[in-house]
C-alpha positions as CSV (number, residue, x, y, z in Angstrom):
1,X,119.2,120.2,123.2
2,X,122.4,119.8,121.9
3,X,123.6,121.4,118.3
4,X,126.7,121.8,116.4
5,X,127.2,124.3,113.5
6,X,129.4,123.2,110.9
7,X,131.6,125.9,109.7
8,X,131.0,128.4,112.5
9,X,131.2,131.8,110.7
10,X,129.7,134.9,109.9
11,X,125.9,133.3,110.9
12,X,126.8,130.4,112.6
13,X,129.0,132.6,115.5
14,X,125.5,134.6,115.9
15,X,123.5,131.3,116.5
16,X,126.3,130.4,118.4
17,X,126.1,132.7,120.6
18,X,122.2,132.9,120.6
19,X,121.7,129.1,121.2
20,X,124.2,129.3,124.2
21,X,122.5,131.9,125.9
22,X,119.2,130.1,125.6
23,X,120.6,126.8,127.4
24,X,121.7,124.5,124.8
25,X,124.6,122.8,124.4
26,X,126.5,124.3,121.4
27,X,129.7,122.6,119.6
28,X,131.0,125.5,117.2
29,X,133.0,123.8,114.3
30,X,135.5,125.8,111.9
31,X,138.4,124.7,109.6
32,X,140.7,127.5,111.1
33,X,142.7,127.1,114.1
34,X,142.8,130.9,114.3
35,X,138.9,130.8,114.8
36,X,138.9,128.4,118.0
37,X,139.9,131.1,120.7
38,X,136.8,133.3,119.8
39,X,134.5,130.3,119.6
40,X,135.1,128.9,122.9
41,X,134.3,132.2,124.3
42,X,130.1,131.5,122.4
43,X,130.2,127.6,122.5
44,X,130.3,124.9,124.7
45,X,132.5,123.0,122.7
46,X,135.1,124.0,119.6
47,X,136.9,122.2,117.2
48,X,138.6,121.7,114.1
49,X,136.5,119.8,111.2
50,X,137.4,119.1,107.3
51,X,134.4,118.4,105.6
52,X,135.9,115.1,104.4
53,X,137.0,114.1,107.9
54,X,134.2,110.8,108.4
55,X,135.0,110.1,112.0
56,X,134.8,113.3,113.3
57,X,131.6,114.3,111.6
58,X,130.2,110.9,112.5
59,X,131.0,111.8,115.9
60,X,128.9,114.9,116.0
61,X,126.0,113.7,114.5
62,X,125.7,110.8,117.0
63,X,125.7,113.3,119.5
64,X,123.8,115.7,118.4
65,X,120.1,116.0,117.5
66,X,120.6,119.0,115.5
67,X,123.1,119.9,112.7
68,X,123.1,123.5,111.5
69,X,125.5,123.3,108.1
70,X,126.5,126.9,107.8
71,X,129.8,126.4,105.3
72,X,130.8,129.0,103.3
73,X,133.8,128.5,100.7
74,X,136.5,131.0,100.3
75,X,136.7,130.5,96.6
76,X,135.3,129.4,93.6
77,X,137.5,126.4,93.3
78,X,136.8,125.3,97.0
79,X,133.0,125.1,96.2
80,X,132.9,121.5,95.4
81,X,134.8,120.4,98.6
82,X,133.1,122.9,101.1
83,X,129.6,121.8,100.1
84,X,128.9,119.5,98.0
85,X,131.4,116.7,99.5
86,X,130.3,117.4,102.8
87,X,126.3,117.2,101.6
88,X,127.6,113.4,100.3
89,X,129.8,112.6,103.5
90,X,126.7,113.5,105.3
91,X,125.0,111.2,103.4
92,X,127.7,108.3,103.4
93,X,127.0,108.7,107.5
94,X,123.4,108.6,107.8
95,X,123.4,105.5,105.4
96,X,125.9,103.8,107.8
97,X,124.4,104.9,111.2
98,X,120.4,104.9,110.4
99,X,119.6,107.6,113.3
100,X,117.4,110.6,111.8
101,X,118.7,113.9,112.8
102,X,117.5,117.5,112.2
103,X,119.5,119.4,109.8
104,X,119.8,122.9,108.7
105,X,121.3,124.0,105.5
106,X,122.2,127.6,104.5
107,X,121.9,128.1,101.0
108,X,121.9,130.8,98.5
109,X,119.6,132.3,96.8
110,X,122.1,132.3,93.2
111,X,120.7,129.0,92.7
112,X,117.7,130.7,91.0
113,X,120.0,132.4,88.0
114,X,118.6,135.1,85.9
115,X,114.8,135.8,86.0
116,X,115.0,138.9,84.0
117,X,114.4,140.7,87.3
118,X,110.9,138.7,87.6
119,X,109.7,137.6,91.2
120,X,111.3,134.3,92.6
121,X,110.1,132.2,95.4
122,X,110.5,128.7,96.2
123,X,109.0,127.0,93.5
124,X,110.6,128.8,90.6
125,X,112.8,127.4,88.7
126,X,116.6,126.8,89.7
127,X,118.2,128.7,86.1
128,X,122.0,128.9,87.5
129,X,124.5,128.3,85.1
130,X,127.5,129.0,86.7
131,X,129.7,126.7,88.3
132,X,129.4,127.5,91.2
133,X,125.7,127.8,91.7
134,X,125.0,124.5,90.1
135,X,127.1,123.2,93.1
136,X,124.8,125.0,95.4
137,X,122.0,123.3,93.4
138,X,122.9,119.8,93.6
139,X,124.4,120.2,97.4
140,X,120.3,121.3,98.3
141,X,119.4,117.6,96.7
142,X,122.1,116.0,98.5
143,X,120.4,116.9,102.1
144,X,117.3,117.1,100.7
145,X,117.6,113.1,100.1
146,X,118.6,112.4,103.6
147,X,114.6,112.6,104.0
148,X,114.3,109.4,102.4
149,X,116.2,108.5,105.3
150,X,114.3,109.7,107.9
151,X,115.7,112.9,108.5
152,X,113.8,115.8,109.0
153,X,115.7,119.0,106.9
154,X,115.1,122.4,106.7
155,X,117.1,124.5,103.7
156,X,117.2,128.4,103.7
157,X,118.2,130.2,100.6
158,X,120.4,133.5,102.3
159,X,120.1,136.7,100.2
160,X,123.2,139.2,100.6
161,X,124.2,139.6,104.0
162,X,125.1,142.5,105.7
163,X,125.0,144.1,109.6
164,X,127.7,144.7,112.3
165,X,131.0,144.8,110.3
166,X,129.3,144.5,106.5
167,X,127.7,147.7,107.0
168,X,126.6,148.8,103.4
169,X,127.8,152.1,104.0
170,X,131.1,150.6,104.6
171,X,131.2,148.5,101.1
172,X,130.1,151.8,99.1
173,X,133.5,153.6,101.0
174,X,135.4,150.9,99.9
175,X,133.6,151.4,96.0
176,X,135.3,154.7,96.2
177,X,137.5,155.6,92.9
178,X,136.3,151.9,91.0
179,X,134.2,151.8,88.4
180,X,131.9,148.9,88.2
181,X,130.7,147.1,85.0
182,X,126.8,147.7,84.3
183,X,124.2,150.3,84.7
184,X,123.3,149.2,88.4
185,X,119.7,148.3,87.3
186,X,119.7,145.0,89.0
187,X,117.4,144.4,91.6
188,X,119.3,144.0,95.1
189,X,118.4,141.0,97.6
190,X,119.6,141.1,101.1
191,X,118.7,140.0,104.4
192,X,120.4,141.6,108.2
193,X,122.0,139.4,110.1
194,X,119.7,139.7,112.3
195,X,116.9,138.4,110.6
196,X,119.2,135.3,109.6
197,X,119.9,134.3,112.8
198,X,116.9,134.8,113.9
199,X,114.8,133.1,111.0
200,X,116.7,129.9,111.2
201,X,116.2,130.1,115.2
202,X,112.4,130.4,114.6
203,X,112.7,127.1,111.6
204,X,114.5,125.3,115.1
205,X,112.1,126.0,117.2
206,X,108.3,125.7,115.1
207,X,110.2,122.2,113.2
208,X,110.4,124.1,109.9
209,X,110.9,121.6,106.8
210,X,111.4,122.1,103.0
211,X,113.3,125.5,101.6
212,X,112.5,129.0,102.8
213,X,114.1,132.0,100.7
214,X,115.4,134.5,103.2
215,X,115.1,138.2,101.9
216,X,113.8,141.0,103.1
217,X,111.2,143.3,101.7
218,X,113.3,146.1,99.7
219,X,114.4,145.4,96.5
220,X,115.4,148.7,95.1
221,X,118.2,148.2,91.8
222,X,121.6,148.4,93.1
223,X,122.1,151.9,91.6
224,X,119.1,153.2,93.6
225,X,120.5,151.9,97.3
226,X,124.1,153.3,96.6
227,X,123.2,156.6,95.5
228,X,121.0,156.4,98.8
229,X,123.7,155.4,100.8
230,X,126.1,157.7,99.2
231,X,123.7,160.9,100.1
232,X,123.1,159.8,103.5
233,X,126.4,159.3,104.2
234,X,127.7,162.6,102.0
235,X,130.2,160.2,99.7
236,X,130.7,160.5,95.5
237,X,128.4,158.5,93.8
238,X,129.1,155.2,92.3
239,X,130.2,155.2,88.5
240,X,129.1,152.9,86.2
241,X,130.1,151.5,82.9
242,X,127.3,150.2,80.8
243,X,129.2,149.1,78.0
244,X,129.7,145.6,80.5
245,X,126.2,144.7,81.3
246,X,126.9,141.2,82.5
247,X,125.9,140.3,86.2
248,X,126.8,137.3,87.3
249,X,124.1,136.5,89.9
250,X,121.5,137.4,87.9
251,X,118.8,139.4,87.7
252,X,115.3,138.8,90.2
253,X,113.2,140.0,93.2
254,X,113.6,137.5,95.4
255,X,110.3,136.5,98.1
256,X,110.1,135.9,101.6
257,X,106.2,135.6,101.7
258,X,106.5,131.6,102.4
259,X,108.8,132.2,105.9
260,X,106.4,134.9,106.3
261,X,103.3,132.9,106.0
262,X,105.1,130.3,108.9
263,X,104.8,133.5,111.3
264,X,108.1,134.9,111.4
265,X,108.5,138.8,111.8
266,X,111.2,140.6,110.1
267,X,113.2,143.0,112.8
268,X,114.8,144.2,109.7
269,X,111.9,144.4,107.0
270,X,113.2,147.0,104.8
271,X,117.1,147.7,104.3
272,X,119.4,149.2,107.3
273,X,121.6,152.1,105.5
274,X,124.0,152.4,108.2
C-alpha cells in the first residue's frame, strides 16, 4: 500500500514510522526543509509540499491510494492557507483527475464550541465562533464533499494531545510563576499519542468512514488534573484568576463511544500524569 502524510508532524512522524515498519510504502511530506533529514530516517520518501503547490499534490495522490492530511498551522493567521486551501486544492484535483482515493483528515475537536460543559459526540452541533474553528468547520465539508466524488474519507476530531515530549507534567513546570485567567473548571479533553496513532491506523485498516471524535475517557476540569499533577510531581499549585472567566475552546466533555463502538481499544483510556 502506498501512503503519504501531508504535513508530517507531531502524529504524522508516529504513523510514519508505524506504517513503515508494517511494509508500506510511506512518502512523509513537511513544509520545512529542517524536517527532511529526520523524515527520511521513518519514510520511504520525503519532501517539501505548500499546500497550494497543484502539481506536486497532484503527483501524490496519483500515486497513492491513501492520503493521511495531518496539517497543523503555526498560527492563527496561517489557518486559512494550512487547511482550508489545501481541503479546496484537494478538491480542484480530484475534479480534474476523477480517481477516488482514501483520505484521512485530522481535525479538532474546537469545532464543537461551548456546550456549557454538556457531553458532545458526533452529531452535536458544531457552535465554534472563533475564527479559527469555523475554518476547521468548513475545511471538514471540503473533504467531506470529495465523497460526492467517489472518495471514500474518514475525519477524526483530535482532543489535546500529549505523550513523549508533551508530557503534562512538563506543561504544568512550565505554568510555574503565571497566573492563568479563570477558575480552571473547564472540563479537559485529551487523547496520548498513542492512541492517535493508533486509532487512525485501526480507521486504515477496518475502512473507517464519516467523523470519529478521538478523546479518551477522563474528563476531570483542568484545575483538578493540575493540582494532581502538581502533587504527584511535588510542584506549587497552579493560581488562578477568576475575575477572567473566558475560555476560548469552550466548555464540554467530549465522547469517544462511536470509535469505541467500531472496536478500537484505548492503550491510554484514562490520562498518563507523567
Amino acid at each position: 500500500m502506498n501512503i503519504a502524510i501531508i504535513g508530517c508532524g507531531y502524529i504524522g512522524s508516529a504513523l510514519a514510522s508505524l506504517w513503515s515498519q508494517k511494509g508500506y510504502h510511506v512518502t512523509a511530506t513537511t513544509r520545512n526543509m529542517a524536517n527532511l533529514e529526520k523524515l527520511r530516517k521513518i519514510s520511504q520518501k520525503s519532501q517539501i509540499l505548500k499546500g497550494n503547490d497543484e502539481k506536486e499534490l497532484t503527483s501524490l495522490i496519483l500515486n497513492n491510494e491513501v492520503l493521511l492530511v495531518t496539517i497543523a498551522a503555526d498560527r492563527a493567521d496561517q489557518y486559512e492557507n494550512a487547511y482550508l486551501d489545501t481541503a479546496k486544492m484537494f478538491h480542484h484535483i480530484a475534479l480534474q483527475i476523477n480517481l477516488p482515493r482514501h483520505l484521512i483528515y485530522t481535525s479538532s475537536t474546537s469545532v464543537y464550541g461551548d456546550h456549557q460543559g454538556l457531553w458532545v459526540d458526533e452529531q452535536s452541533s458544531l457552535l465554534a465562533n472563533n475564527e479559527s474553528s469555523k475554518i476547521l468547520i468548513e475545511t471538514e465539508k471540503s473533504y467531506l464533499s470529495l465523497t460526492e466524488l467517489g472518495w471514500s474519507v474518514c475525519i477524526f476530531r483530535l482532543a489535546q494531545i500529549y505523550g513523549p515530549n508533551r508530557e503534562l507534567s512538563k506543561k504544568v513546570k512550565e505554568l510555574e510563576g503565571r497566573t492563568l485567567s479563570g477558575n480552571g473548571e473547564h472540563y479537559t479533553n485529551m487523547i496520548h499519542r498513542e492512541d492517535c496513532t493508533a486509532a487512525i491506523d485501526y480507521g486504515l485498516r477496518h475502512h473507517l468512514e464519516g467523523i470519529f471524535n478521538l478523546a479518551d475517557d477522563d474528563h476531570p476540569t483542568r484545575k483538578e488534573l493540575y493540582d494532581i499533577i502538581c502533587q504527584k510531581h511535588h510542584l506549587p499549585k497552579v493560581k488562578w484568576d477568576p475575575s477572567h472567566t473566558e475560555f476560548p475552546g469552550g466548555n464540554k466533555r467530549v465522547s469517544n463511544h462511536k470509535i469505541k463502538a467500531e472496536g478500537f481499544v484505548f492503550h491510554h483510556a484514562h490520562r498518563v500524569l507523567d
